[in-house]
Structures are given as C-alpha cells and as structure tokens.
One Martini backbone bead per residue (centre of mass of N, CA, C, O) as a GRO file, in nm:
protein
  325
    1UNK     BB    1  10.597  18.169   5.836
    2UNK     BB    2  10.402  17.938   5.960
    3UNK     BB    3  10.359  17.663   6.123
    4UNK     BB    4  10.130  17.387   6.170
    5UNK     BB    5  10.046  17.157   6.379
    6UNK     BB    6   9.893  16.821   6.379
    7UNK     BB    7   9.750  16.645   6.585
    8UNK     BB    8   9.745  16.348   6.711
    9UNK     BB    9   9.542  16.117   6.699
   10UNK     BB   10   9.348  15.923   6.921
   11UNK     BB   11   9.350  15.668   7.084
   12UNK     BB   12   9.092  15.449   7.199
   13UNK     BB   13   8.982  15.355   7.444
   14UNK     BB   14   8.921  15.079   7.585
   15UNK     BB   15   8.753  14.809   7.624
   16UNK     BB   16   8.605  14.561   7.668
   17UNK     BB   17   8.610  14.240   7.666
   18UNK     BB   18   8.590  14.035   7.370
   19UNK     BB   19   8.440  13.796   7.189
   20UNK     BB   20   8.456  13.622   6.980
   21UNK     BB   21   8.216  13.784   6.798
   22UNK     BB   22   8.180  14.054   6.966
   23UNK     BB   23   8.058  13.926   7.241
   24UNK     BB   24   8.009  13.990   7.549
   25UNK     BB   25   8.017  13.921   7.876
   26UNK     BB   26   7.883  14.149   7.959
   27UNK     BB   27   7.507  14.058   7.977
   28UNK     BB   28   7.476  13.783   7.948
   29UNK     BB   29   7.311  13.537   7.954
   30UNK     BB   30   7.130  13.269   8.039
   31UNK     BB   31   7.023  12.939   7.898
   32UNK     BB   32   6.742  12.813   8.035
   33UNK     BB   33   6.708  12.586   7.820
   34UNK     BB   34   6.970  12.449   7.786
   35UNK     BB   35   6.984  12.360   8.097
   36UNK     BB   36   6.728  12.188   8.117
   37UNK     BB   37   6.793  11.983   7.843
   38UNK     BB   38   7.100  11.892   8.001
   39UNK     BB   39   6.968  11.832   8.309
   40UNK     BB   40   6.678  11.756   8.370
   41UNK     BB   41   6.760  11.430   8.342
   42UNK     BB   42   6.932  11.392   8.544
   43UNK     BB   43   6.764  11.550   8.790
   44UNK     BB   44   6.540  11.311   8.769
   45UNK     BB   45   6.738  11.038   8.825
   46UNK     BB   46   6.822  11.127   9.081
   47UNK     BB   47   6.540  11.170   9.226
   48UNK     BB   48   6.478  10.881   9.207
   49UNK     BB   49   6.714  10.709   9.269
   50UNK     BB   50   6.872  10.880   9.532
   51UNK     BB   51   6.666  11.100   9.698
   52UNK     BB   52   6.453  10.939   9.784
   53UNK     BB   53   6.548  10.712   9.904
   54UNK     BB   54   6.710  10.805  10.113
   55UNK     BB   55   6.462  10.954  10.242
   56UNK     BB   56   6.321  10.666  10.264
   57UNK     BB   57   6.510  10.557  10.455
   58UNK     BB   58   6.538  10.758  10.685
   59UNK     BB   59   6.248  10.740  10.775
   60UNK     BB   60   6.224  10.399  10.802
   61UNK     BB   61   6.472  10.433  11.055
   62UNK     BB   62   6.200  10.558  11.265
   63UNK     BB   63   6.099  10.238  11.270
   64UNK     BB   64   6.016   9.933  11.214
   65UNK     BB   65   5.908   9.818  10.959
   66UNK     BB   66   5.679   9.670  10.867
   67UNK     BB   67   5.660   9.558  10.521
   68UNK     BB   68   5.788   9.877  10.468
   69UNK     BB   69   5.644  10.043  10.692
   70UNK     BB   70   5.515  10.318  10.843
   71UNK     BB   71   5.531  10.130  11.125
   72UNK     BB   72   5.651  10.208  11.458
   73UNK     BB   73   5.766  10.410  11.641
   74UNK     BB   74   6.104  10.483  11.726
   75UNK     BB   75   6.286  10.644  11.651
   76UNK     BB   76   6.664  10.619  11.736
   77UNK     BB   77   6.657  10.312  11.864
   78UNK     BB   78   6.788  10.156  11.635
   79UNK     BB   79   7.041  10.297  11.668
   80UNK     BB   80   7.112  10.220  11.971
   81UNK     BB   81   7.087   9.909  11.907
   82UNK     BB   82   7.338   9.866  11.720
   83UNK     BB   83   7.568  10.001  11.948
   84UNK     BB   84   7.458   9.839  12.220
   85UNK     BB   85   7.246   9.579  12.123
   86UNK     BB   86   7.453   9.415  11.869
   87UNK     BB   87   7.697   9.202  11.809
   88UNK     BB   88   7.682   9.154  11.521
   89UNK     BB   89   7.778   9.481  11.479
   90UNK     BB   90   7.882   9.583  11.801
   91UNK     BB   91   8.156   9.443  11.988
   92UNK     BB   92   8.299   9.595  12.309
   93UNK     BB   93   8.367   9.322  12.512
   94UNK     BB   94   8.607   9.269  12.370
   95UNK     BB   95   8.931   9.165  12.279
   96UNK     BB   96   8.895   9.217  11.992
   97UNK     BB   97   8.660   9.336  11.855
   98UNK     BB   98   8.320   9.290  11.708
   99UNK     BB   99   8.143   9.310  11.377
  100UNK     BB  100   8.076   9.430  11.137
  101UNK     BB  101   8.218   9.717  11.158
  102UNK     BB  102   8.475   9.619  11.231
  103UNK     BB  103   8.535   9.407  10.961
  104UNK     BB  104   8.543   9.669  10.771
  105UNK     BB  105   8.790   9.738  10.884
  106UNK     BB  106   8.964   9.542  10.790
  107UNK     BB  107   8.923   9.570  10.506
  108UNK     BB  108   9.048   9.848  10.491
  109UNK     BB  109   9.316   9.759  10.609
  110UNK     BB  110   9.400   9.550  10.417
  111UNK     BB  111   9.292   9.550  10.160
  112UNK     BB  112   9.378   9.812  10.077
  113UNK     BB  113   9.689   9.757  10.136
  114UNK     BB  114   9.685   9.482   9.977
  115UNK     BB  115   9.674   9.651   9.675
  116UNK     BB  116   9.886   9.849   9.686
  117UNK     BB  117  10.106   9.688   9.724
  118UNK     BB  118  10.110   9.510   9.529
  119UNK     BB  119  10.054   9.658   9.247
  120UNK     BB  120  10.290   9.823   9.294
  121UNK     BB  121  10.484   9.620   9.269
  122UNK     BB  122  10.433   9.486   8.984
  123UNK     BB  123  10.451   9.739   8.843
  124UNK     BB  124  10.710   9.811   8.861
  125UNK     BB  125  10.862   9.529   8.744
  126UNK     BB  126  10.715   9.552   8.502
  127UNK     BB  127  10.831   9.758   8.373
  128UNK     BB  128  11.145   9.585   8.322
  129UNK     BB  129  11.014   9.419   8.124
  130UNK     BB  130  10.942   9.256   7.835
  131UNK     BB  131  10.640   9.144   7.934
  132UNK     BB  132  10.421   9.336   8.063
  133UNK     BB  133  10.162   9.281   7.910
  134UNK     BB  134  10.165   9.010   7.996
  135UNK     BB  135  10.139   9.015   8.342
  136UNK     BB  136   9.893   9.234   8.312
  137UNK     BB  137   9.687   9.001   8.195
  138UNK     BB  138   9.720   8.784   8.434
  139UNK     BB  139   9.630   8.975   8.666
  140UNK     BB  140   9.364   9.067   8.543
  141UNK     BB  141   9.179   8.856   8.530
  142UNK     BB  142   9.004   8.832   8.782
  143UNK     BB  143   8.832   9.099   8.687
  144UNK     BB  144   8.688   8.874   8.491
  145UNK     BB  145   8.540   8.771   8.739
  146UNK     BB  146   8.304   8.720   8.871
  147UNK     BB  147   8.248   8.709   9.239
  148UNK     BB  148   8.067   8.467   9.271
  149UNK     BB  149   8.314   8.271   9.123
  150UNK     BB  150   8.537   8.355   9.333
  151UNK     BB  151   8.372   8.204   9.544
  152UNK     BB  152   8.338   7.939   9.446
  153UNK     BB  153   8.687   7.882   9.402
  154UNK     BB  154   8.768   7.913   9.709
  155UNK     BB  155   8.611   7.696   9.832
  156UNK     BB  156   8.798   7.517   9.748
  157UNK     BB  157   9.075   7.608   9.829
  158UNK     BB  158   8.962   7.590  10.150
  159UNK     BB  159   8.837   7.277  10.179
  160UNK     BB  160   8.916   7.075  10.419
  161UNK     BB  161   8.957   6.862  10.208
  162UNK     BB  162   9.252   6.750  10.052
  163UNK     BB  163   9.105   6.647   9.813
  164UNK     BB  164   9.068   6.956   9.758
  165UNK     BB  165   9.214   7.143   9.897
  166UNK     BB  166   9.466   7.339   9.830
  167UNK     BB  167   9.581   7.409  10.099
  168UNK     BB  168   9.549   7.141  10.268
  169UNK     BB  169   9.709   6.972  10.037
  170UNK     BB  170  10.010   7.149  10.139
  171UNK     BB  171   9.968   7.067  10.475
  172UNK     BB  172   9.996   6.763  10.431
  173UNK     BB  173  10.274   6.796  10.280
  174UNK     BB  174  10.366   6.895  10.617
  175UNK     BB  175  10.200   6.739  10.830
  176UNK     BB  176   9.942   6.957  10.862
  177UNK     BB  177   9.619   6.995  10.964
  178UNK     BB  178   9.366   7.045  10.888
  179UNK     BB  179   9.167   7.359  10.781
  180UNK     BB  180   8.857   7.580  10.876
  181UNK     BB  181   8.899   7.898  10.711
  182UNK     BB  182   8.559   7.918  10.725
  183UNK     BB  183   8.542   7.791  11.050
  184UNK     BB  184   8.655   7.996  11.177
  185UNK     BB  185   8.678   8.322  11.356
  186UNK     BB  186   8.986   8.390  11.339
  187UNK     BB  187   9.028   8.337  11.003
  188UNK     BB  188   8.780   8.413  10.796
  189UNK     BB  189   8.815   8.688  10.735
  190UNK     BB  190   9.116   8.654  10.601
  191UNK     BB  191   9.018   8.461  10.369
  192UNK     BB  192   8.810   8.707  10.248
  193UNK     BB  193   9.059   8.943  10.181
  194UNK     BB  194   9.239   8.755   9.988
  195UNK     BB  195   9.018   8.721   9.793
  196UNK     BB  196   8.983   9.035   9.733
  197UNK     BB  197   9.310   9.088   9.662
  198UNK     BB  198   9.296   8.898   9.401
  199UNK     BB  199   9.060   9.043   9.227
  200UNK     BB  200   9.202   9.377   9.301
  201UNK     BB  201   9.463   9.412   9.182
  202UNK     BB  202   9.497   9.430   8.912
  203UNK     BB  203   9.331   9.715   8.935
  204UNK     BB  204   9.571   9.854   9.088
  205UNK     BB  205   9.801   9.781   8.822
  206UNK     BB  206   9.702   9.950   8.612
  207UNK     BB  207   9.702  10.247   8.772
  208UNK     BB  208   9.991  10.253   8.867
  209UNK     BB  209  10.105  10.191   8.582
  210UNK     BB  210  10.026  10.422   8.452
  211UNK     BB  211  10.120  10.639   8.687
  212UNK     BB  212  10.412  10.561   8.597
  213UNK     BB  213  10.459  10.686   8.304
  214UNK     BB  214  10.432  10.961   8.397
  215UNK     BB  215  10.688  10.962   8.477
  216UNK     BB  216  10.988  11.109   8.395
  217UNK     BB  217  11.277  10.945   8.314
  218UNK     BB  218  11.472  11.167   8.348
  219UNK     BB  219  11.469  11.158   8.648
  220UNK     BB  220  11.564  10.842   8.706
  221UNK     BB  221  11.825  10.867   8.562
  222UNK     BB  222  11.940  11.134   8.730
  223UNK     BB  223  11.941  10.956   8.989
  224UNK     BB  224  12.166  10.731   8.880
  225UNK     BB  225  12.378  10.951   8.802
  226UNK     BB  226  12.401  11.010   9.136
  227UNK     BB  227  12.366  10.710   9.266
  228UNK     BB  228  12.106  10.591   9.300
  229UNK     BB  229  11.927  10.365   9.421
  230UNK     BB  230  11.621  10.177   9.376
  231UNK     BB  231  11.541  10.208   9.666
  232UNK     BB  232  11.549  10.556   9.628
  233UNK     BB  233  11.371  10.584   9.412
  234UNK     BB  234  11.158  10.502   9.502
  235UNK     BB  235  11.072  10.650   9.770
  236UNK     BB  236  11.183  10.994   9.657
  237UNK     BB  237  11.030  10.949   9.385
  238UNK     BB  238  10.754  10.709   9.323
  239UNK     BB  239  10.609  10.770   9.563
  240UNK     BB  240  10.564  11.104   9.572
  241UNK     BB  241  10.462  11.126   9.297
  242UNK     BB  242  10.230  10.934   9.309
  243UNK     BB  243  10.039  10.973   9.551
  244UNK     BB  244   9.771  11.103   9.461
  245UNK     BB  245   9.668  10.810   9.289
  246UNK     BB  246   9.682  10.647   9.540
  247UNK     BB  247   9.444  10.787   9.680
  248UNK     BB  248   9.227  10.784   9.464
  249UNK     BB  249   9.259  10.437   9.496
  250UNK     BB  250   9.209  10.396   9.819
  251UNK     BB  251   8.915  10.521   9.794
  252UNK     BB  252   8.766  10.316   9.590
  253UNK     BB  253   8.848  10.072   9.796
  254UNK     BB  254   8.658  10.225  10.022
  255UNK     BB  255   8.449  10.151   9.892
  256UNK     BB  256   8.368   9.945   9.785
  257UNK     BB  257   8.400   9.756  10.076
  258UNK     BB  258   8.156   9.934  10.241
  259UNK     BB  259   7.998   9.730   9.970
  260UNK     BB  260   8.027   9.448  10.055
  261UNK     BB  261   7.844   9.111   9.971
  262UNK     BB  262   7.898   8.850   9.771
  263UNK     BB  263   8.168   8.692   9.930
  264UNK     BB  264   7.979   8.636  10.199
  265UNK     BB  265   7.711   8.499  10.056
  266UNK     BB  266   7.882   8.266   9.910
  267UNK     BB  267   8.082   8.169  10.126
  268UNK     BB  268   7.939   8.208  10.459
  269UNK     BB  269   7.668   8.384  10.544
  270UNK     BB  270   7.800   8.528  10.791
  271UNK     BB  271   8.016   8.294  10.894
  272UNK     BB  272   7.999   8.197  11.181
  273UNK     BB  273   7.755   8.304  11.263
  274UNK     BB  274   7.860   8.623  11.298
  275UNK     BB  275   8.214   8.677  11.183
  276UNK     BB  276   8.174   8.814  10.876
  277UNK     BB  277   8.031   8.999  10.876
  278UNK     BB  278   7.885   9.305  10.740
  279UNK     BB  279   7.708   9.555  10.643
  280UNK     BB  280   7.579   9.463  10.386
  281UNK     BB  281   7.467   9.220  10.493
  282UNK     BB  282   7.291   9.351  10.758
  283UNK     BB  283   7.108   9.500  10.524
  284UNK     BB  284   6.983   9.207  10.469
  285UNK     BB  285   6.933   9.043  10.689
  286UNK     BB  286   6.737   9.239  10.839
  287UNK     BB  287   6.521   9.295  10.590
  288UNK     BB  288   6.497   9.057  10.351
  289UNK     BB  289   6.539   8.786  10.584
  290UNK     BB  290   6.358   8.954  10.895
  291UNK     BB  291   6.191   9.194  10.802
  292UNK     BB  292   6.359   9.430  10.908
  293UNK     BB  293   6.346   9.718  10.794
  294UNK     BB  294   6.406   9.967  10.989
  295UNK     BB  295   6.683   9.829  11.090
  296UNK     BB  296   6.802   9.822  10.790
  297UNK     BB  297   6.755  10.157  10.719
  298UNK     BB  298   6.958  10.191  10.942
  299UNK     BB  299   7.223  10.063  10.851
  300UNK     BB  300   7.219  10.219  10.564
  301UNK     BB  301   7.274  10.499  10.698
  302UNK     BB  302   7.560  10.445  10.777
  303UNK     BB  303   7.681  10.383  10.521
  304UNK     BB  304   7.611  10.666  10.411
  305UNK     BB  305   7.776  10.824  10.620
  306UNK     BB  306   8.041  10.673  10.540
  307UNK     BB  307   8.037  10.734  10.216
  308UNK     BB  308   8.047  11.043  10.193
  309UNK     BB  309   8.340  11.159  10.304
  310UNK     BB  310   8.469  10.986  10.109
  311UNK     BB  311   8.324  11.094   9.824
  312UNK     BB  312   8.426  11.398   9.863
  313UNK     BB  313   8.759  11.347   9.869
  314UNK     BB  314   8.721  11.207   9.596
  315UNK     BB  315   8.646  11.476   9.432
  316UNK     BB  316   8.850  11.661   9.507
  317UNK     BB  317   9.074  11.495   9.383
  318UNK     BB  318   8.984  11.511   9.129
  319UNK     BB  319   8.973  11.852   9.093
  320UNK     BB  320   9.253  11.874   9.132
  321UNK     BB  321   9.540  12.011   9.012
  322UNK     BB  322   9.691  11.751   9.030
  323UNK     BB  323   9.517  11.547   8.894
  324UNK     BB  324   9.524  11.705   8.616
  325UNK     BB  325   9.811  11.690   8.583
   0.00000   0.00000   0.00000
C-alpha cells in the first residue's frame, strides 16, 4: 500500500506595497482640484505681492522712472552711478570706505555679533540662577516697543546737553566734555548699531535660551564628573550643539539688518550728511523723497540681490536634518 504525499499549498508571489486601505501607490492620480484650491490663493498672492512688483522694479530700474513711469531709458546706467558716482552710496576713495552700502556692512558686522555674543551670554547665565524667567522677560521687554519709540528713547540718552541726555551726564560726572553721538561721523554709525543691539537682544536671548534646554543635561554632568570646567564645557560642549540654532539666528539678523529703515530715519534721517545712510534708507530718500524712482528701484534691486542668497541658505537650513532634529 503506497502512500501519497500532499504537496504544500505555496503561498502567493508578494505582490507591491499597499496603502492602508488596500489602494496601491503606484498609478495614484495626483488630486490637481485639491492642489488648485489649497495652493492657487497662495500663488495669486504671491503673484500679485511679490513677483510682479519685483519684475516692476526690476524694469523701472532700467530708466529715469520720473514719477513712476517708464520715461528715459538709461539701461544699466544707474547700476554704474550707484557703484562708481554716489558717495552717499559707496566711497571707496577714502579709508575705511564709506556710503549706504559699506554702513550696512558695519551693521551686519557689530549688530550681528554683538547680538549674538550678548544673548549667548545672558542665556547661559541666565539659566544657572533661580530667576531666569524673571532676567528673560526683563531682557525682552524692548522687542515690546516699537522701533520707532526705541529711537525716541535714545535720542534723549544720546542728546548733548548734559541735562538731558544720559550719557553726556555720565561723562560731566568724570569732568569729560559732552559728545555729540549723533551729530560725529566718527561716532554716528555706532551710537545707532548699539541702539539696535539693545533692541533686539532679548530676542536673541529667548532663541539661544530655548536652543540651550534643547542640550542633554547628561552630557554637561558628565563632562563635569571627568573634571571639565565651566569655561571647557561653554566651548567644547555647548558651542558645538548651539552651532546650528545659532547660524539660523545669525541669518534672520542679517535679513533684519540689510531692511533697517525705521531707527535711521527716526534718529538721524541719513545725516550728518549723508554718514548714517543704509541701503534701505537710500532707496527711500532717492525715490519718494528726491522723486528719482528709476534710480531708487536700481537700489531697491541692490537691496533684493543681497537678500536672495541670504534667503535660500537660511530655508536650506531650516530644511536640514540637523535643524529638524
């Protein structure tokens, strides 16, 4: 008597990966009325806020542009009158050099650093102690005041006469002659970088203080338990992890910075002369207050060339896995 054996059943090929819900990725349609009605009011938005005026600016920096209109075509002419025949702009006969252009340059240099240093600087501290959210919110109180108050603010603190501002009775206090901050070439620029940095400290400090909770504690015991000291564990440790938060800090200041108009105007309006000038100022008194619009949406495009790559490196880093992580 023989016996059969039965073959086992084989169980089915694989077949491709399906979704929850049993429809497959591939051959999915894309929903282009979904994509229509949740993107097309951005990009009309877009379109009409961003792209045409660039494009209008664009064109109209290509002419005299008197009031507005496309009237005198010069081509690229006011681009060379800004680099090469504008003082108020870029003076490169003298040194240090001077003009809107280098100006910004100091702010982005000063202002930048010295936000960065200070904020790091309190956040640090500020977390070692029991008030911290008392120092935090006393620091921040200036990004609660208009810009244009903070320059109010200053000019008192800066004013010349000793019975007034802050400063210069400070300096009779030590038998030093009053300055006048604002009224100096010398002084100007920096008496304006300091009030900026005074504003936005505190944003500086809330952003690195987060950045800073973010660190493991574990990791700064344990480098205290094999003996680092304080100013080891600041540099080797919390330097290295902020790098990220701190760069992409760096950069919305340096966007700030090359757009400052308010405390320029408030304080100074461009002067002694023209020795506080900035870009965004520049395309402000050349356009709507000397009526050379051609020539201030050549600045303006200036302006727009310097924030672009400024723009993608920091989405690029808001993008990074370092920065999601």
């Amino acid at each position: 008597m023989s016996s059969t054996t039965t073959p086992a059943p084989r169980s089915p090929a694989p077949g491709p990966a399906s979704r929850p819900g049993g429809r497959r990725r591939q051959g999915e349609k894309p929903k282009w009325g979904a994509v229509a009605v949740f993107l097309g009011p951005a990009i009309v938005l877009l379109a009409f806020f961003l792209f045409y005026p660039a494009i209008y600016t664009l064109r109209l920096s290509l002419y005299r542009g008197r009031l507005g209109e496309f009237t005198g075509w010069v081509g690229l002419d006011n681009y060379v009158r800004l680099f090469t025949r504008d003082p108020a702009f870029l003076d490169l006969s003298t040194f240090p050099p001077s003009g809107a252009l280098f100006n910004n340059l100091l702010w982005i240099v000063f202002y930048v650093s010295g936000c960065l240093f200070f904020g790091l600087i309190i956040a640090v501290l500020a977390g070692r102690v029991r008030y911290e959210a008392f120092i935090k919110a006393v620091v921040f109180v200036p990004m609660a005041i208009a810009a244009t108050a903070l320059a109010v603010i200053f000019l008192f603190v800066y004013a010349p006469d000793p019975d007034i501002g802050l400063l210069n009775a400070i300096l009779g206090v030590a038998n030093a002659g009053p300055v006048s901050w604002l009224g100096q070439k010398s002084t100007v620029n920096y008496a304006l970088i300091l009030v900026g940095i005074w504003g936005a400290v505190g944003f500086a400090t809330v952003i690195l203080s987060a950045a800073l909770k973010g660190i493991p504690i574990e990791i700064m015991e344990a480098a205290r338990t094999d003996g680092a000291s304080e100013p080891q564990i600041f540099r080797r440790i919390i330097l290295p992890m902020m790098r990220i938060p701190i760069s992409v800090l760096a950069v919305t200041l340096v966007v700030n910075v090359i757009k400052i108009f308010d405390l320029i105007y408030v304080m100074t309006v461009g002067g002694p002369g023209t020795a506080s000038r900035v870009i965004a100022f520049t395309f402000y008194q050349e356009s709507l207050s000397a009526g050379k619009y051609g020539y201030g949406a050549a600045v303006a495009v200036i302006m727009l060339a310097i924030l672009i790559p400024v723009m993608v490196f920091n989405v690029r880093r808001f993008r990074s896995e370092d920065v999601r992580s």
